[in-house]
mmCIF file as gemmi writes it, N, C-alpha and C atoms, coordinates in Angstrom:
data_model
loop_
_atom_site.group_PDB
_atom_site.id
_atom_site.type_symbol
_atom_site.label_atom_id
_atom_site.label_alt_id
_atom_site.label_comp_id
_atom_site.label_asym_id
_atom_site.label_entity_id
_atom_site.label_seq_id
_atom_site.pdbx_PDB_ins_code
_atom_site.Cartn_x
_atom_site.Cartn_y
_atom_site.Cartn_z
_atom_site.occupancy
_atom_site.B_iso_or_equiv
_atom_site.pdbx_formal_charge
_atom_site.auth_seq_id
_atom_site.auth_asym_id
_atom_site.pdbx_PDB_model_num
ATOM 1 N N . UNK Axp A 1 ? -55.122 20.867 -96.981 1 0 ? 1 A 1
ATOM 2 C CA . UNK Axp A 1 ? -54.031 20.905 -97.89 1 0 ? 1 A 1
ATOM 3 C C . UNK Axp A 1 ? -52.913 21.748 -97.274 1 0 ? 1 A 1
ATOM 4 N N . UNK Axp A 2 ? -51.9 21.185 -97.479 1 0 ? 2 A 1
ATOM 5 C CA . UNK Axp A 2 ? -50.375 21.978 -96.942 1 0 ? 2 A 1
ATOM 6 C C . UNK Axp A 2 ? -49.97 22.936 -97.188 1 0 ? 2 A 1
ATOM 7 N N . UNK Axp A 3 ? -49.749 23.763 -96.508 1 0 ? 3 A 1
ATOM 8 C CA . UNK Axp A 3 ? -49.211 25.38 -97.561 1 0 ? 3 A 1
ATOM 9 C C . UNK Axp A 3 ? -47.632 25.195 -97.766 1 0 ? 3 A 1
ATOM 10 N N . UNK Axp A 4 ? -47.255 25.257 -99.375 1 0 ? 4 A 1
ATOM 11 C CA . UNK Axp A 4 ? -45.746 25.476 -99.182 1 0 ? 4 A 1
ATOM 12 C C . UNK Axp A 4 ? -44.427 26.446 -98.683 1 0 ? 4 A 1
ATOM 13 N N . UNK Axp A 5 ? -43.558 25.729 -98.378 1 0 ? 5 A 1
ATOM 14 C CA . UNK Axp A 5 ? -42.682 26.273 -97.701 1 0 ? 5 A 1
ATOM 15 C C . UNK Axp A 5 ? -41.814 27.034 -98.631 1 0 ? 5 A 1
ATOM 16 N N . UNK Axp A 6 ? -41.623 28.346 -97.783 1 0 ? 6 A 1
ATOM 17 C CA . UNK Axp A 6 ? -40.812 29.613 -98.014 1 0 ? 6 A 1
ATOM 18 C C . UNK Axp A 6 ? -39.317 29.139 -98.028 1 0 ? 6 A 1
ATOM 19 N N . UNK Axp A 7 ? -38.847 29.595 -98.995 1 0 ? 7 A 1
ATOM 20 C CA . UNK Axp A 7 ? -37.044 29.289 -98.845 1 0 ? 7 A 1
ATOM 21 C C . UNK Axp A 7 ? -36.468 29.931 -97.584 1 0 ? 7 A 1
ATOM 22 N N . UNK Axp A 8 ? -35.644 29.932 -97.114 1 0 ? 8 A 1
ATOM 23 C CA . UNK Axp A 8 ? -34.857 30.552 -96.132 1 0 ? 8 A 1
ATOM 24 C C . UNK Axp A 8 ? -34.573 31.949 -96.673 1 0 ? 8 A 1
ATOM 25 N N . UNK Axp A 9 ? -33.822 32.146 -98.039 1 0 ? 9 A 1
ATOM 26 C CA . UNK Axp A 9 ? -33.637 33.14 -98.473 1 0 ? 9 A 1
ATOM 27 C C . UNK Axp A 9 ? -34.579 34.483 -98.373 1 0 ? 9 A 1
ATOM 28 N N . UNK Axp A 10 ? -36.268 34.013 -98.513 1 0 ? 10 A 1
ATOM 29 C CA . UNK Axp A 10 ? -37.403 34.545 -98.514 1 0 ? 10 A 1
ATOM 30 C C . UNK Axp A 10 ? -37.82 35.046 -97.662 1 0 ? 10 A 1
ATOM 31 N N . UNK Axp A 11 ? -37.195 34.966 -96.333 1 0 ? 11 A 1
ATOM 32 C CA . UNK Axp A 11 ? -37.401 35.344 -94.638 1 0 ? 11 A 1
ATOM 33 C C . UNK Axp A 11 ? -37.022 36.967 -94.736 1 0 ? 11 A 1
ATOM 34 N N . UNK Axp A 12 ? -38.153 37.973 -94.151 1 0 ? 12 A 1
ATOM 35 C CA . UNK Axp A 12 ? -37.793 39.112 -93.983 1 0 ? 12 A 1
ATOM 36 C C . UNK Axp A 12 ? -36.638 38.747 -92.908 1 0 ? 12 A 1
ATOM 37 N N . UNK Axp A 13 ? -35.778 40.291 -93.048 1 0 ? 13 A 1
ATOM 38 C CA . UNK Axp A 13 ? -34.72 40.305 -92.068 1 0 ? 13 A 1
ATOM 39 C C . UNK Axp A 13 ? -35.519 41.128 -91.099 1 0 ? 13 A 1
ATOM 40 N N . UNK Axp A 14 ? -35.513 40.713 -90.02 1 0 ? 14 A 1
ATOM 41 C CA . UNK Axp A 14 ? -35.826 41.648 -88.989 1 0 ? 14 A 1
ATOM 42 C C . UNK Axp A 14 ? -35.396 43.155 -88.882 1 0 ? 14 A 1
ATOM 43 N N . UNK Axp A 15 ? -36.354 44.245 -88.634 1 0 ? 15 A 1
ATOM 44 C CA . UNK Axp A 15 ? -35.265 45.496 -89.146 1 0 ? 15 A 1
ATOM 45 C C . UNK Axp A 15 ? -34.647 45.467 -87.729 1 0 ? 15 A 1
ATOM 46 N N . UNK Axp A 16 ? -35.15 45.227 -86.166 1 0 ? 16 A 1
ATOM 47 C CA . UNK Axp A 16 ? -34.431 45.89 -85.094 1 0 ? 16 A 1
ATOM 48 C C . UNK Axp A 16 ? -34.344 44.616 -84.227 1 0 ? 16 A 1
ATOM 49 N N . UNK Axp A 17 ? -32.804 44.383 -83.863 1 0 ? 17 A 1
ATOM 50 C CA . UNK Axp A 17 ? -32.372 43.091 -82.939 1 0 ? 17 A 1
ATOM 51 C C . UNK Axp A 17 ? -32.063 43.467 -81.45 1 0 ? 17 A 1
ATOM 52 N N . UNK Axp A 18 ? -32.512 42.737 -80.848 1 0 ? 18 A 1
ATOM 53 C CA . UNK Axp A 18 ? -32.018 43.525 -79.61 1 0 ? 18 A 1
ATOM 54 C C . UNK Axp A 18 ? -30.657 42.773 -79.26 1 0 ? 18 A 1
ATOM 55 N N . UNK Axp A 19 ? -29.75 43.884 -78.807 1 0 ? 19 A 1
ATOM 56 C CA . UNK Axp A 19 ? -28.717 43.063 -78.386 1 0 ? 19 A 1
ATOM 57 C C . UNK Axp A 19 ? -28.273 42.871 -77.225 1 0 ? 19 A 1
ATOM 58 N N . UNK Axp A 20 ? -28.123 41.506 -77.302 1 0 ? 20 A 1
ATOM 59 C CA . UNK Axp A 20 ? -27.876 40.909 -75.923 1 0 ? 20 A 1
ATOM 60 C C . UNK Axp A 20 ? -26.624 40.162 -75.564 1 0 ? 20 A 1
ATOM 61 N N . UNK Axp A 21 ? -26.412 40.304 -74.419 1 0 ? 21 A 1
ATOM 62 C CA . UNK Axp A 21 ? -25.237 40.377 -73.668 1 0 ? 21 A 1
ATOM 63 C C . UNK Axp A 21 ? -25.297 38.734 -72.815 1 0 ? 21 A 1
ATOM 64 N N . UNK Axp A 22 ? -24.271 38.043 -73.278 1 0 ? 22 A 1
ATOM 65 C CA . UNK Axp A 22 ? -24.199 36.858 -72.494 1 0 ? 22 A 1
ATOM 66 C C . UNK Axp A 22 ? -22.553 36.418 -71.774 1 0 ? 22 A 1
ATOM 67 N N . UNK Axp A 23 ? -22.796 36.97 -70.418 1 0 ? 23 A 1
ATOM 68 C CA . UNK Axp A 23 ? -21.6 36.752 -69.409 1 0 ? 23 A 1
ATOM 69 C C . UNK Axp A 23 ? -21.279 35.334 -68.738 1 0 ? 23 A 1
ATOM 70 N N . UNK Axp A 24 ? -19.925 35.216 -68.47 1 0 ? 24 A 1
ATOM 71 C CA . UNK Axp A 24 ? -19.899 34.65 -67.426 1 0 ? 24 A 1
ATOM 72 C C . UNK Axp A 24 ? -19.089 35.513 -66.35 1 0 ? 24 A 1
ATOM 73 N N . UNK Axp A 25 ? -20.131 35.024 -65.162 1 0 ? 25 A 1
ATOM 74 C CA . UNK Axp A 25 ? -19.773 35.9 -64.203 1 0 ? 25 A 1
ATOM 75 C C . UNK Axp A 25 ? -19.68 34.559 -63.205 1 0 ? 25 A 1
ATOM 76 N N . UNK Axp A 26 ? -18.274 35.669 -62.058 1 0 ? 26 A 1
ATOM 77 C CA . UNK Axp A 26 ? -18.124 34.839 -60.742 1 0 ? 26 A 1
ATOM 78 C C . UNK Axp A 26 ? -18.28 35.477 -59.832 1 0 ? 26 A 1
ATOM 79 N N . UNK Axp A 27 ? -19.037 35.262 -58.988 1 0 ? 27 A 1
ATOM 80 C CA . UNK Axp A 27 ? -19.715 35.737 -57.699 1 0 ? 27 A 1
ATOM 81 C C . UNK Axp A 27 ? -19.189 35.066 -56.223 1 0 ? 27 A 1
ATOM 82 N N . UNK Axp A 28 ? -18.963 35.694 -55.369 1 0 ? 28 A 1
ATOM 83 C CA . UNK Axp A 28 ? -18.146 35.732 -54.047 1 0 ? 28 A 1
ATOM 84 C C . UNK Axp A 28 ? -19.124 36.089 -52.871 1 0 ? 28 A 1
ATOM 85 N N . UNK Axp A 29 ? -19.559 35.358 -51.707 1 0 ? 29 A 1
ATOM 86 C CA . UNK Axp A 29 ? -20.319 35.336 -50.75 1 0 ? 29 A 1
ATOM 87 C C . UNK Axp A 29 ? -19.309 35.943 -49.898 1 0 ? 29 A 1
ATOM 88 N N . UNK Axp A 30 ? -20.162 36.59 -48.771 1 0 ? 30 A 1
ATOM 89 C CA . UNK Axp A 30 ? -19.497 37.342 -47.415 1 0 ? 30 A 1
ATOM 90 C C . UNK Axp A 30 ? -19.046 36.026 -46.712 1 0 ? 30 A 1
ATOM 91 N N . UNK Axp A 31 ? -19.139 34.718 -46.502 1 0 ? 31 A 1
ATOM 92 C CA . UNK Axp A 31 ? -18.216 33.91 -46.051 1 0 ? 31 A 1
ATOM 93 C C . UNK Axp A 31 ? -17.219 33.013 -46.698 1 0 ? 31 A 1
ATOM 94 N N . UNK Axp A 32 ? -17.054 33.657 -48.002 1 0 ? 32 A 1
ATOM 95 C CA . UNK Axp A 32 ? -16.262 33.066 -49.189 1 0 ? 32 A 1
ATOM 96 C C . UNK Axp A 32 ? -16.413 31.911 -50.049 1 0 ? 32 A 1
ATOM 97 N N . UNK Axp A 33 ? -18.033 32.072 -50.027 1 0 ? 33 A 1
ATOM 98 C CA . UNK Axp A 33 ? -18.795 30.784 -50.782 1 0 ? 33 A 1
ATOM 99 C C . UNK Axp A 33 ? -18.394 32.1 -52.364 1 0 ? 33 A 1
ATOM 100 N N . UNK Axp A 34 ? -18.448 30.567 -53.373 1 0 ? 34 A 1
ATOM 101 C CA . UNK Axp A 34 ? -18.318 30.906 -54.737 1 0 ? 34 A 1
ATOM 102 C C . UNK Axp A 34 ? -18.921 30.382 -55.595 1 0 ? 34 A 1
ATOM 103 N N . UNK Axp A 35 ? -19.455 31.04 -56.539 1 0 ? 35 A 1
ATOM 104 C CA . UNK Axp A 35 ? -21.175 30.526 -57.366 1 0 ? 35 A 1
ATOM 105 C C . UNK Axp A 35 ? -20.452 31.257 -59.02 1 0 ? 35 A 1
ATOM 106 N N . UNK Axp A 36 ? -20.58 30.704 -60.036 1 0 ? 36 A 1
ATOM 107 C CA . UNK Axp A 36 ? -20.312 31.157 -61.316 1 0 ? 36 A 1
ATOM 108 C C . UNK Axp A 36 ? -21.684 30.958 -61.749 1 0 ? 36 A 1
ATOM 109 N N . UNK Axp A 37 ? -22 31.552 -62.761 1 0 ? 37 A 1
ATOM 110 C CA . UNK Axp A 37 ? -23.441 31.959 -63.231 1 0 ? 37 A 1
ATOM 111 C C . UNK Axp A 37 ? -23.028 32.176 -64.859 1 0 ? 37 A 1
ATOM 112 N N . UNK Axp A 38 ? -24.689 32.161 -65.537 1 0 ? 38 A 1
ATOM 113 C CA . UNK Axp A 38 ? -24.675 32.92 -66.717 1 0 ? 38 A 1
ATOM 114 C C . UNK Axp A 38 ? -25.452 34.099 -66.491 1 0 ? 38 A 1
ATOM 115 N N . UNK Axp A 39 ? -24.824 35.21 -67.081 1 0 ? 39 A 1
ATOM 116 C CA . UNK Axp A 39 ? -26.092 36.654 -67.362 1 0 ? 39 A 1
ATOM 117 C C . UNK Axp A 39 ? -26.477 37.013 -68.154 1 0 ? 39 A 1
ATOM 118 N N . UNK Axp A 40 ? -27.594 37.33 -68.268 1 0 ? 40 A 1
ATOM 119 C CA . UNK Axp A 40 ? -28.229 37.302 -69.738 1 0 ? 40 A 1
ATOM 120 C C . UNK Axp A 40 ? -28.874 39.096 -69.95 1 0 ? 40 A 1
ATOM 121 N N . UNK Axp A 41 ? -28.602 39.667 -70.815 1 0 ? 41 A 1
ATOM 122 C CA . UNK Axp A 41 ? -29.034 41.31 -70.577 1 0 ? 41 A 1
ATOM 123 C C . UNK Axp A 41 ? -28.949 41.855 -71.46 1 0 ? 41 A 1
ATOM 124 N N . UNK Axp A 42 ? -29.825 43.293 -72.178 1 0 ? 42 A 1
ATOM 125 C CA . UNK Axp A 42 ? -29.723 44.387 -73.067 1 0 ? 42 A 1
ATOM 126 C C . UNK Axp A 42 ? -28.084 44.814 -72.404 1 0 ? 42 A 1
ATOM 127 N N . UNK Axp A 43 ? -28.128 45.026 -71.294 1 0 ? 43 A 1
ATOM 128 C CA . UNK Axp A 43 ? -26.738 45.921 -70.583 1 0 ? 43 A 1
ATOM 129 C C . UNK Axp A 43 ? -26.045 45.292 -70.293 1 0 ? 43 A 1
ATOM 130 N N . UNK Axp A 44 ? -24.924 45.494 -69.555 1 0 ? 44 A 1
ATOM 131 C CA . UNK Axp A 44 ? -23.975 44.554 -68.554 1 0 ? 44 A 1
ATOM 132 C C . UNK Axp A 44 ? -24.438 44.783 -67.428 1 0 ? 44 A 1
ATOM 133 N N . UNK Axp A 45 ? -25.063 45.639 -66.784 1 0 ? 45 A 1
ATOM 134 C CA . UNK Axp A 45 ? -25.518 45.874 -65.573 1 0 ? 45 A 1
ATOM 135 C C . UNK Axp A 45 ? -26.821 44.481 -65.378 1 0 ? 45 A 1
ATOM 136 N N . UNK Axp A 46 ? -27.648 44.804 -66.23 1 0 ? 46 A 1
ATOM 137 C CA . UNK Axp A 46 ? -29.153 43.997 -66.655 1 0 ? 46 A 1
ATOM 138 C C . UNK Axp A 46 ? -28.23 42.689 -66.348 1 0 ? 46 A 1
ATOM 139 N N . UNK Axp A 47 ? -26.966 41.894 -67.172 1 0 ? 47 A 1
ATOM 140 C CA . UNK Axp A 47 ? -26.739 40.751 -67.444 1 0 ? 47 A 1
ATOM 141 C C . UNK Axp A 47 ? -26.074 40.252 -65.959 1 0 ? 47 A 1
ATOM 142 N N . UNK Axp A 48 ? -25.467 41.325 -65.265 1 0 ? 48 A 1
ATOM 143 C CA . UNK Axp A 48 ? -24.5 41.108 -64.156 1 0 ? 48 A 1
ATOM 144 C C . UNK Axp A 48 ? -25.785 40.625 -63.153 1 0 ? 48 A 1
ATOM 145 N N . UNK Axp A 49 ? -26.898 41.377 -62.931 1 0 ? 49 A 1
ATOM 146 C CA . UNK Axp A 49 ? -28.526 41.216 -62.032 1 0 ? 49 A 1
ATOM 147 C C . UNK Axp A 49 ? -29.095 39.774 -62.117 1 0 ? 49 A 1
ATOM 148 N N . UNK Axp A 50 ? -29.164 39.333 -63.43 1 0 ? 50 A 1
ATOM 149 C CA . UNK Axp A 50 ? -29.64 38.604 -63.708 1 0 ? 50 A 1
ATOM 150 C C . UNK Axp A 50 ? -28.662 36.57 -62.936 1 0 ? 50 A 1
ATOM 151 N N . UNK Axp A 51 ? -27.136 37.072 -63.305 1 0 ? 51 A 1
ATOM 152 C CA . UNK Axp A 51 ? -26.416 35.95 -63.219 1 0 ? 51 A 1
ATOM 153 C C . UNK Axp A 51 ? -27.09 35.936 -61.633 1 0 ? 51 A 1
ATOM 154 N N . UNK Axp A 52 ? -26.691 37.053 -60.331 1 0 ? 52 A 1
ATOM 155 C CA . UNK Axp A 52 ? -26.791 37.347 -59.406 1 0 ? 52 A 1
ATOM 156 C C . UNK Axp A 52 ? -28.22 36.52 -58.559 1 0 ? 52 A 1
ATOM 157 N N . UNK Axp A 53 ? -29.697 36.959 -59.622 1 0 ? 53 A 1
ATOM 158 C CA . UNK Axp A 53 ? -30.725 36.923 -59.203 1 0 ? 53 A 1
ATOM 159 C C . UNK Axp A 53 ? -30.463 35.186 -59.377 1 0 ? 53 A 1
ATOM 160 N N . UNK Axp A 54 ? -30.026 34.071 -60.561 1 0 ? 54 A 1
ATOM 161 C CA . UNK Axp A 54 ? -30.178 33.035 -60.264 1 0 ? 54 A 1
ATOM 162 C C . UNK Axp A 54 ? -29.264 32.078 -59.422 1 0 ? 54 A 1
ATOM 163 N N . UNK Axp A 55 ? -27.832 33.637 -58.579 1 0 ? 55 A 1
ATOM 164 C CA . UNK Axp A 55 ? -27.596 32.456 -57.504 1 0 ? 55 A 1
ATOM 165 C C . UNK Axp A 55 ? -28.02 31.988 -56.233 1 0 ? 55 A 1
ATOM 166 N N . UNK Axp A 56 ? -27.816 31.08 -55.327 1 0 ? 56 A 1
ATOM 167 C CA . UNK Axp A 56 ? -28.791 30.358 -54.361 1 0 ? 56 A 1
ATOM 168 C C . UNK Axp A 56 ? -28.701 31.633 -53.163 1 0 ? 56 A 1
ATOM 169 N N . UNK Axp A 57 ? -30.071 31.418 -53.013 1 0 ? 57 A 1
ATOM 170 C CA . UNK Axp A 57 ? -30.449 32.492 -51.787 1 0 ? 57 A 1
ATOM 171 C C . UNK Axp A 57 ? -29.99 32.154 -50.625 1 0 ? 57 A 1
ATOM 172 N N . UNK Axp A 58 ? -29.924 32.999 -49.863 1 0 ? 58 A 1
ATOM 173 C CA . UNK Axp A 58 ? -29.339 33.068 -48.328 1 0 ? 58 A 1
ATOM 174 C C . UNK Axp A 58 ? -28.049 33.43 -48.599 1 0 ? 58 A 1
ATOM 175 N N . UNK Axp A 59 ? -27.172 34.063 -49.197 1 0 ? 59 A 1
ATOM 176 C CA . UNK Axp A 59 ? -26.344 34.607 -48.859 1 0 ? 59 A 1
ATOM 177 C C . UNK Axp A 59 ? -26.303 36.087 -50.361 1 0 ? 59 A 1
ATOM 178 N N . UNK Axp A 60 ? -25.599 36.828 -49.705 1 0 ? 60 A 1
ATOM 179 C CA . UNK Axp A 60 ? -25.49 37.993 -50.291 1 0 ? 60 A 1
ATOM 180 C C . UNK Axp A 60 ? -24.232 37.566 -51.263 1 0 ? 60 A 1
ATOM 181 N N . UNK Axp A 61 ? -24.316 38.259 -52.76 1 0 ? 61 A 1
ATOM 182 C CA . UNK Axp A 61 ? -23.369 37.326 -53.326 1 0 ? 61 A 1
ATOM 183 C C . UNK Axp A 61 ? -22.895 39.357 -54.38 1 0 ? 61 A 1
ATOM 184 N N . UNK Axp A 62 ? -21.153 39.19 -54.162 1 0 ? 62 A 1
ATOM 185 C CA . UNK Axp A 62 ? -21.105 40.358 -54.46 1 0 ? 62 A 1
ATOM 186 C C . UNK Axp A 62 ? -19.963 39.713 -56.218 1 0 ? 62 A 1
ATOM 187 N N . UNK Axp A 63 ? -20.288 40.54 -57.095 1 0 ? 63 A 1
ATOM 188 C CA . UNK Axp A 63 ? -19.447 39.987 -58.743 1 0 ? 63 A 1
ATOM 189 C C . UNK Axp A 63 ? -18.481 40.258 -58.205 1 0 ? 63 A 1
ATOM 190 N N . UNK Axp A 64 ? -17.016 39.317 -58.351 1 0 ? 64 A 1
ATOM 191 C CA . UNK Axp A 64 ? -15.926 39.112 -58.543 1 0 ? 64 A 1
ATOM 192 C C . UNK Axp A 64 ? -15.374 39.301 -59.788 1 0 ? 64 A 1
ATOM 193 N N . UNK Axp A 65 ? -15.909 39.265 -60.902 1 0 ? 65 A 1
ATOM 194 C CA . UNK Axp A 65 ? -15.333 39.153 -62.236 1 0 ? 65 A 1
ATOM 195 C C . UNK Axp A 65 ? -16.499 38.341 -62.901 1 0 ? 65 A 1
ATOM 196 N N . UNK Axp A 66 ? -16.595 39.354 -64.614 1 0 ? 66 A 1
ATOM 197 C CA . UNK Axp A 66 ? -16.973 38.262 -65.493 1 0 ? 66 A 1
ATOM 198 C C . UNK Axp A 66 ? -16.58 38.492 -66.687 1 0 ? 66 A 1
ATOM 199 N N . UNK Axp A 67 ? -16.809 37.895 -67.954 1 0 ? 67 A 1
ATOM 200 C CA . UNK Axp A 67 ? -16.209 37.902 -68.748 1 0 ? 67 A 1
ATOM 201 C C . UNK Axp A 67 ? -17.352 37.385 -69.942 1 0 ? 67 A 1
ATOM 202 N N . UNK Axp A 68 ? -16.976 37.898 -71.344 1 0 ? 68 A 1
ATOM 203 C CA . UNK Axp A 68 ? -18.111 38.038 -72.458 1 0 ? 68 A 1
ATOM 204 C C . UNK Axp A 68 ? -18.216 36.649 -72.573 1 0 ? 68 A 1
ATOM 205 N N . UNK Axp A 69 ? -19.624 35.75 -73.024 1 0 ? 69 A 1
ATOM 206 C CA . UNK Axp A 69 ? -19.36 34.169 -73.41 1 0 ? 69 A 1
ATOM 207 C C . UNK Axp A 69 ? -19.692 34.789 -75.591 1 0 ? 69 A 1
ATOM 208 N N . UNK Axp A 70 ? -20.6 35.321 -75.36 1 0 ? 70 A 1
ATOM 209 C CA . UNK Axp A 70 ? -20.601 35.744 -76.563 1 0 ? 70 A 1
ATOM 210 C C . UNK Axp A 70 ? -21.737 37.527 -77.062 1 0 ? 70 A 1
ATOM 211 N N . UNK Axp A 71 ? -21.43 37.382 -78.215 1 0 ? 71 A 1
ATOM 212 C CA . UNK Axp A 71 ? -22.114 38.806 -78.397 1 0 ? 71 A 1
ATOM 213 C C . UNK Axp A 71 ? -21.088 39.841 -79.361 1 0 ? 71 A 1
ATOM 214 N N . UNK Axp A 72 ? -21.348 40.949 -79.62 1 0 ? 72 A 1
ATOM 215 C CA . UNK Axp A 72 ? -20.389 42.108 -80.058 1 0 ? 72 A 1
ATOM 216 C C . UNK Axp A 72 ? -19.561 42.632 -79.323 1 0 ? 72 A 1
C-alpha cells in the first residue's frame, strides 16, 4: 500500500545551506590558448580551483577574469 504524499508546504526547512558559489571564469594558457569554465565552490578560491581543475591538461592555465553566474 502507498504511503501518502506530504504537501510541499510540510517540508522541514533545512536549518544550514551551504553556500555556493557559481563562476564563470576565463582562463589563459602560457601560449595564449583560452578555456572558459564553470566553478563551483563554498569560496571563490574553492570555485576559481575547481573551473581550473576541469580545464584540459597539458598546459598550465592561469584565471584571467571571472564573473558571478549566480548565488548571493
Amino acid at each position: 500500500m502507498g504511503q501518502p504524499l506530504r504537501s510541499f508546504d510540510d517540508l522541514p526547512e533545512p536549518t544550514e545551506r551551504p553556500q555556493w558559489l557559481v563562476l564563470d571564469v576565463s582562463l589563459v594558457g602560457a601560449n595564449g590558448e583560452r578555456w572558459r569554465a564553470v566553478g563551483l565552490g563554498e569560496t571563490v578560491t574553492a570555485a576559481l580551483t575547481w573551473a581550473r581543475e576541469s580545464a584540459p591538461e597539458g598546459t598550465w592555465w592561469l584565471v584571467s577574469d571571472w564573473a558571478d553566474l549566480f548565488g548571493d
